[in-house]
RODO-2510 file (C-alpha; in nm, 4 decimals, decimal comma):
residues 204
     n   res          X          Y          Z
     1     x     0,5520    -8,3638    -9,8232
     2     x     0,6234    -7,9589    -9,7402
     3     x     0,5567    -7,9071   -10,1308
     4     x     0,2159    -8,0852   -10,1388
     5     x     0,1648    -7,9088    -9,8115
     6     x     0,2232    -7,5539    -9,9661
     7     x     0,0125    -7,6623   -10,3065
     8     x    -0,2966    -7,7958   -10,0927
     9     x    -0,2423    -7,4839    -9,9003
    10     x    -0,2534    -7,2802   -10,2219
    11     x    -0,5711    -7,4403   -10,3348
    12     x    -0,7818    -7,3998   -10,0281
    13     x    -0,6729    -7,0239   -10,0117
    14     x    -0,8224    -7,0439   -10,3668
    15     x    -1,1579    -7,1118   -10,2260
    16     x    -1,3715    -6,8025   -10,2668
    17     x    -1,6386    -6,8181    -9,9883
    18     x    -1,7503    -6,5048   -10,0290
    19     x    -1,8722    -6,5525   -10,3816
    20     x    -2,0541    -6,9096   -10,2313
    21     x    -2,1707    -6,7639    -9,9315
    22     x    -2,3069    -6,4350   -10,1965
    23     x    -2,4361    -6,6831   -10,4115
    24     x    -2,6263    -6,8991   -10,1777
    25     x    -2,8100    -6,5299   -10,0986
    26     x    -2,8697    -6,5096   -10,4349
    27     x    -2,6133    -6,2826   -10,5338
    28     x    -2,3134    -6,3060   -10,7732
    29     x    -2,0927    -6,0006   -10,5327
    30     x    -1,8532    -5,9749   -10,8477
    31     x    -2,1213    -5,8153   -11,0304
    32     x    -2,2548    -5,5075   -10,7422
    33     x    -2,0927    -5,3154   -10,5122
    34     x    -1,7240    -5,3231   -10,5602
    35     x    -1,7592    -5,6269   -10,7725
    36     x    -1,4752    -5,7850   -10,5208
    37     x    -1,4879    -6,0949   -10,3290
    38     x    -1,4307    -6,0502   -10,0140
    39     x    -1,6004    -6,0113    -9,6190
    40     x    -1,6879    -5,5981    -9,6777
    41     x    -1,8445    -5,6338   -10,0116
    42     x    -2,0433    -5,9496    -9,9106
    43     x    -2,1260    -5,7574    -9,6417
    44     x    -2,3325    -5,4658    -9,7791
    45     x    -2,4768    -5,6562   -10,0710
    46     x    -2,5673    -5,9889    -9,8918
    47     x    -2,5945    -5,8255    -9,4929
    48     x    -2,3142    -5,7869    -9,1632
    49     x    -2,4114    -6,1891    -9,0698
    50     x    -2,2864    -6,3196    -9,4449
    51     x    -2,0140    -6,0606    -9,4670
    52     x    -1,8825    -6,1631    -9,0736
    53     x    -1,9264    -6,5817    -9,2064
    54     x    -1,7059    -6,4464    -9,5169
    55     x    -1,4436    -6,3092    -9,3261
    56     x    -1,4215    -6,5946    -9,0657
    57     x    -1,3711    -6,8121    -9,3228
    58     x    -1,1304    -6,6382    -9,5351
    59     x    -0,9342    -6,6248    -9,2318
    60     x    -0,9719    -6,9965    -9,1442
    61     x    -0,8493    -7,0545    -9,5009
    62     x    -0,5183    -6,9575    -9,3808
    63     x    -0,5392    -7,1506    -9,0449
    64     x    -0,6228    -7,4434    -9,1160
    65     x    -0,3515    -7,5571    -9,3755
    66     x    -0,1076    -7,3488    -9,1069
    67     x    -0,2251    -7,5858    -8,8373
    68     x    -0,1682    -7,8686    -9,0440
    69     x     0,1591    -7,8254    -9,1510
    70     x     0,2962    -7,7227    -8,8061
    71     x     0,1427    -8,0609    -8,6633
    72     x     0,2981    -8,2934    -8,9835
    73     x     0,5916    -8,1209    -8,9602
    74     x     0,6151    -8,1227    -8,5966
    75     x     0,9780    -8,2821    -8,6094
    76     x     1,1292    -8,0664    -8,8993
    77     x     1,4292    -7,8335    -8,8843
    78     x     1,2857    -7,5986    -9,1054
    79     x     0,8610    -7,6249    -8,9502
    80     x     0,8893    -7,2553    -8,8670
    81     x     0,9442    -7,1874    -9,2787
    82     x     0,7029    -7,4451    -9,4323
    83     x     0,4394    -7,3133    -9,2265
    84     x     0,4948    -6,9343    -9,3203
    85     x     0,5262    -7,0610    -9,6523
    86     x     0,1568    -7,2416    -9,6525
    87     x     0,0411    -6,9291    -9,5134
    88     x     0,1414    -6,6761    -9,7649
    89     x     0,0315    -6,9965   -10,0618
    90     x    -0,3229    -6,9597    -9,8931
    91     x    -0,2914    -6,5598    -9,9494
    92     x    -0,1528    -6,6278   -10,2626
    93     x    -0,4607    -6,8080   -10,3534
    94     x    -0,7495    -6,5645   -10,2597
    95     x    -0,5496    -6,3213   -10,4116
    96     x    -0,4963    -6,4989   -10,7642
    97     x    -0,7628    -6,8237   -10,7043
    98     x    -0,7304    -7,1096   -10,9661
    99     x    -1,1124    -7,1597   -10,9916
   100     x    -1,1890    -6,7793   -11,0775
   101     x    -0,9198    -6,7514   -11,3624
   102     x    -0,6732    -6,5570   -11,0857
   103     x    -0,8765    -6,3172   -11,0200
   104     x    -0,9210    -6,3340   -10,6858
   105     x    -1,0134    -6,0619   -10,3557
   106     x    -0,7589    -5,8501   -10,1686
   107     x    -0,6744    -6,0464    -9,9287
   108     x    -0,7218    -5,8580    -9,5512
   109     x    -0,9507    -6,1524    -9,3565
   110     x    -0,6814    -6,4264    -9,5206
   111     x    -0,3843    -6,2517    -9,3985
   112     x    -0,5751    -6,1616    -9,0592
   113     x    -0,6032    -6,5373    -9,0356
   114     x    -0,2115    -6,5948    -9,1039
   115     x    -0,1198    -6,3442    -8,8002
   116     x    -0,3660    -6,4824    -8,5703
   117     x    -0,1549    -6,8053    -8,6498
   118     x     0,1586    -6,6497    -8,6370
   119     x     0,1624    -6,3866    -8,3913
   120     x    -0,1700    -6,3363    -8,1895
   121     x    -0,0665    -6,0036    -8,0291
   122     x     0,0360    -5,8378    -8,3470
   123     x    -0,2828    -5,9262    -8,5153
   124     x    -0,4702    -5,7918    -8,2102
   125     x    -0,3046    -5,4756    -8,2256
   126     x    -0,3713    -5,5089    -8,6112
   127     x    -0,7540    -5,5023    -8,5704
   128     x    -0,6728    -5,2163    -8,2751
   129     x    -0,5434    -5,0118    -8,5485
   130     x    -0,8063    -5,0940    -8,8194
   131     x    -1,1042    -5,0433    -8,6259
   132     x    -0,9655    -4,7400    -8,4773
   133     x    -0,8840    -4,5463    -8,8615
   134     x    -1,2073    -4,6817    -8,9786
   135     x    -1,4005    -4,5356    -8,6616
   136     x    -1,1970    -4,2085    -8,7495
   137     x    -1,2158    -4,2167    -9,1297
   138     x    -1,4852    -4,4135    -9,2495
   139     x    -1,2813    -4,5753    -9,4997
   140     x    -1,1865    -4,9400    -9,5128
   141     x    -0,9380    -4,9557    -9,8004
   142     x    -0,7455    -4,6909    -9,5836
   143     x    -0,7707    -4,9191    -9,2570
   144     x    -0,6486    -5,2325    -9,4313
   145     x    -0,3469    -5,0228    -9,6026
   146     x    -0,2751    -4,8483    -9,2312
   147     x    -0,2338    -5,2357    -9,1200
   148     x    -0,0571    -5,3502    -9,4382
   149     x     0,2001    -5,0798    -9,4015
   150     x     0,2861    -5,1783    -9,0355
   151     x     0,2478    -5,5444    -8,9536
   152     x     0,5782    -5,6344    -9,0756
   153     x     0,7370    -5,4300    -8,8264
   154     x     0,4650    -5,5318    -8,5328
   155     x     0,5648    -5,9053    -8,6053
   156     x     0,9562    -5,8285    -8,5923
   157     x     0,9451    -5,6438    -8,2766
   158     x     0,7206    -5,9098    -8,1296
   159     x     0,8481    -6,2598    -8,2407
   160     x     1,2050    -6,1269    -8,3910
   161     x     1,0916    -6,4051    -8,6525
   162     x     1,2513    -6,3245    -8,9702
   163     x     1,0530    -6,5900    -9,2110
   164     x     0,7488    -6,4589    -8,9873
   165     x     0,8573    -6,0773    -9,0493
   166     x     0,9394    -6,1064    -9,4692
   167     x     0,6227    -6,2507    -9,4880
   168     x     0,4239    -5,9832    -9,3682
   169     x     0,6125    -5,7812    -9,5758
   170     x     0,5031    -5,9657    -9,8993
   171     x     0,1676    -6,0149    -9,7618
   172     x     0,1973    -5,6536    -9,6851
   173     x     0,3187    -5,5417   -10,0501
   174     x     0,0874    -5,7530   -10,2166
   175     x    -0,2514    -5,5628   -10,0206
   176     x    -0,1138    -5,2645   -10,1694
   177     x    -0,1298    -5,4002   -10,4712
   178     x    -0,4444    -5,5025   -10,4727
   179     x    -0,5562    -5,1471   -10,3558
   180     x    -0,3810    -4,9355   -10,5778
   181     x    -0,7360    -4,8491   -10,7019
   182     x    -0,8525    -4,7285   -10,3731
   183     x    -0,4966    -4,5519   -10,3060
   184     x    -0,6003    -4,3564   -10,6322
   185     x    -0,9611    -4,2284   -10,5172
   186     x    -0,8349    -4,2011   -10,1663
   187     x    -0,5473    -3,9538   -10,3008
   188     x    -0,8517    -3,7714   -10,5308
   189     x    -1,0851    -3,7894   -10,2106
   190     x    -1,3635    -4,0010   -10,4228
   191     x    -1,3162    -4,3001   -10,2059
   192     x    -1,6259    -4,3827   -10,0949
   193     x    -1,6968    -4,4099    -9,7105
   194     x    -1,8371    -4,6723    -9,4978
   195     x    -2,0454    -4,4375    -9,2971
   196     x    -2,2327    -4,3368    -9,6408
   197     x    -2,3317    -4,7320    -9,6195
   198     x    -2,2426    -4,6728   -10,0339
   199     x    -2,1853    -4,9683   -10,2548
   200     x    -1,9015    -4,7993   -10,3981
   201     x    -1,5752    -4,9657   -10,4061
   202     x    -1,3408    -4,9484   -10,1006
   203     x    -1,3787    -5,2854   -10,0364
   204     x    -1,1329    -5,4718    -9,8623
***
C-alpha cells in the first residue's frame, strides 16, 4: 500500500499543468519566455489568472496525494514518514515528470503545496519572505532560493519533525539545483527582473 501510495504520488506530481493550462491558451510555455513549466512563466506568456491556476495546482499536486496517504494510513506507526515521502515523490515528479521525458519545472508552487501540508506557519512565513525579496529585488529565482535556503530550518524550529525537516532539505537542495542557471546570471547581474515584465528566464 505506502509504495503504490508514493508511485501514484510520483505520477500526479508528474502532471505538468502549466504546459495544459499554456496550451489550452494556445501556447506551448516550453518554447517562450524561460521555456520552463511552471506558475511565473505561464504567467507572463499566457496572463497573472493562468499563471495563479498553474501555481494552485502545482501546489494541490502535492496535497492531494499528502491528504490521501495521511487518511489510508491513518492507523500506521510510520504515517508521519509515508506521507513526507509522497510529498517529496510529487516534487520529485514536476521536477523530473515521466510524460515530458524528465524534464520537468523547478519545483517552488509543488513544494509550497508540501509545507502548506506539513507545516502551515512555516510556509506562511515562506511566502512572507518571498514576496518581501521579490518586492525588494525584483527577482523571482532569488526569492524562491531565499526560501529554499531556509525552510528546512523554519520547519525544525516549528514542528521539531525530523522526516518533516530532511525533507525540506532535499526539497530545498534540489530548487537549487534546478536554479543553478539563475544563480549564474544572478552572480553576473544578467538575471532578468520581474519589474522589467521581461520574458527572460528567472522563472521559478
Amino acid at each position: 500500500m505506502e509504495y503504490i501510495l508514493v508511485l501514484g504520488s510520483y505520477l500526479i506530481g508528474s502532471i505538468p499543468f502549466g504546459l495544459v493550462l499554456g496550451k489550452l491558451a494556445g501556447i506551448d510555455v516550453r518554447g517562450a519566455g524561460s521555456g520552463n513549466i511552471g506558475a511565473t512563466n505561464v504567467a507572463r506568456l499566457a496572463g497573472k489568472k493562468l499563471g495563479v491556476l498553474t501555481l494552485a495546482c502545482d501546489a494541490l499536486k502535492a496535497i492531494l496525494p499528502m491528504l490521501a496517504a495521511a487518511w489510508l494510513l491513518e492507523n500506521s506507526g510510520q504515517r508521519e514518514l509515508w506521507v513526507a515521502l509522497c510529498g517529496g515523490a510529487a516534487f520529485l515528479g514536476h521536477l523530473y515528470p515521466l510524460y515530458l521525458r524528465f524534464k520537468g519545472g523547478k519545483g517552488v508552487a509543488t513544494a509550497l503545496g508540501i509545507f502548506l501540508y506539513l507545516e502551515p506557519a512555516a510556509a506562511l512565513i515562506g511566502m512572507l519572505l518571498f514576496v518581501g525579496v521579490v518586492y525588494n529585488w525584483g527577482y523571482v529565482s532569488l526569492g524562491s532560493l531565499t526560501v529554499a535556503l531556509l525552510m528546512p530550518g523554519l520547519v525544525w524550529l516549528l514542528s521539531g519533525s525530523v522526516s518533516n525537516s530532511l525533507l525540506a532539505f532535499g526539497i530545498g537542495a534540489l530548487i537549487w539545483l534546478k536554479h543553478r542557471d539563475n544563480i549564474e546570471r544572478l552572480m553576473k547581474h544578467e538575471e532578468k527582473s520581474w519589474r522589467k515584465k521581461d520574458s527572460g528566464s528567472n522563472s521559478a
